[in-house]
N, C-alpha and C positions, 0 to 999 in steps of 0.2 A: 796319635802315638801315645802309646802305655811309658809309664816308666820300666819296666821289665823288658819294653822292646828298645829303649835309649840304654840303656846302661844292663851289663850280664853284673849277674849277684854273683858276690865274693868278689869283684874287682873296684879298689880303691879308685878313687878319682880326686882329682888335687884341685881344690878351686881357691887356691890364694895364700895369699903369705902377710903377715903382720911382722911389724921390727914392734917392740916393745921398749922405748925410750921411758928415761925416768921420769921426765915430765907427764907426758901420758901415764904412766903406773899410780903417781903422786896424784892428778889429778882424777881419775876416777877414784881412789881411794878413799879422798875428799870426800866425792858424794854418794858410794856406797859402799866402800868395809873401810873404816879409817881407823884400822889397827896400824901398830908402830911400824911392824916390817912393810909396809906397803906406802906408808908415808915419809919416813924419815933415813936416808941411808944410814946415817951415823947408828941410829937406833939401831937398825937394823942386821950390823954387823955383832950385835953381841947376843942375837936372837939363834935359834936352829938352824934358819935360813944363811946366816954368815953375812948377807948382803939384800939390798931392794931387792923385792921381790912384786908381782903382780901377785892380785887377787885372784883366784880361781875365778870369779865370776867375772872377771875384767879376759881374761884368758875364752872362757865362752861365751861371752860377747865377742871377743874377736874370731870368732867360726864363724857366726851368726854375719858379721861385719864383709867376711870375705863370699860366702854365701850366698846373700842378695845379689852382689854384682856379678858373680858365676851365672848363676840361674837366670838375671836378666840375658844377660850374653850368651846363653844357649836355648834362651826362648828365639834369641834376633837370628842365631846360627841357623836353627829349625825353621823358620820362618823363611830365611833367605834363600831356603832348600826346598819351598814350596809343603814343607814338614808342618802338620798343626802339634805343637808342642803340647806335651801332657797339662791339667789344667789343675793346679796342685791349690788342694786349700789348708787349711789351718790345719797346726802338728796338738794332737789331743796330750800328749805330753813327750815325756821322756824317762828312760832309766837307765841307771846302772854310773850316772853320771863318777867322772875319777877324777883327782888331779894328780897325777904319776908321778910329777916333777916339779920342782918349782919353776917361772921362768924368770929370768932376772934382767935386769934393764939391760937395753942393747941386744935381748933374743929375740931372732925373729922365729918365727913359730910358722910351719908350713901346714895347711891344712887341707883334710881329705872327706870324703864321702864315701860308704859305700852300700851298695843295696845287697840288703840281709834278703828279702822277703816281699812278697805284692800278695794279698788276697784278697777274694772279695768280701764286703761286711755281708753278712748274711738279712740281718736286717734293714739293710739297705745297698739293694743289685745295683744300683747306678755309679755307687761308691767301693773303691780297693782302700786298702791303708796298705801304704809302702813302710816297711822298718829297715832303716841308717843304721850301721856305726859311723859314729861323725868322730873324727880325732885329727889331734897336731904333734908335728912333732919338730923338735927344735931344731936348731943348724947343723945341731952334732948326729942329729939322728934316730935322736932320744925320745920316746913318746914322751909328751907332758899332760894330756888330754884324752881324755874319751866319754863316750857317752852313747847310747841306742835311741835314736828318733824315729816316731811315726809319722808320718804326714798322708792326710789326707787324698784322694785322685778321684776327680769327678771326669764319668765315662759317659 
């Protein structure tokens, strides 16, 4: 099975949800963006933000985070249907990446997929690249996240 034959383009698909506690927020900041809003609440309330906030990149890590275990669980769906699931390899990158909102401790952030696009690489027939909008969006509703991905499909 293609991904073009799992999922119709232009329809979102929800594969997961993050809460975003301050510890988490505080602790990845630590080890990759340890600016003040994302480390310190108090700091934080006198910044633009008004309050903790995550890091954009701590926000698409958690796509990525709900992602794997979607995709394991729709390879085992496929499988258990007698379905050979699409055989996806590496994403060559990404554009267009946003961060629309901030999220603030205590948001969970609900996350989706959708398929833009499948064709095949001209210079190599064996392979399609699929392009994603990948996005989240918070409890309220609110997009906070977006981004276009390509990934890989060996046929």
């Amino acid at each position: 099975m293609r991904m073009a034959e799992l999922y119709l383009v232009g329809k979102a698909v929800e594969i997961g949800s993050l809460t975003f506690t301050a510890e988490d927020i505080v602790r990845f900041a630590r080890d990759f963006d340890p600016q003040p809003f994302h480390l310190d609440a108090e700091l934080a309330r006198h910044t633009l933000f008004g309050g903790l906030c995550a890091s954009g990149w701590h926000s698409s890590a958690g796509w990525m985070k709900c992602f794997v275990p979607f995709w394991a669980g729709e390879c085992r769906r496929l499988a258990a249907e007698g379905i050979a699931p699409p055989k996806l390899g590496p994403s060559p990158g990404f554009t267009g990446l946003s961060w629309l909102k901030p999220v603030f401790a205590d948001d969970t952030i609900t996350y989706s997929v959708t398929l833009l696009g499948s064709r095949q690489l001209a210079s190599r027939p064996d392979r399609l690249i699929n392009t994603f909008l990948c996005a989240g969006r918070n409890q309220n509703g609110d997009p906070v996240i977006r981004f276009e991905s390509t990934v890989l499909e060996f046929v």
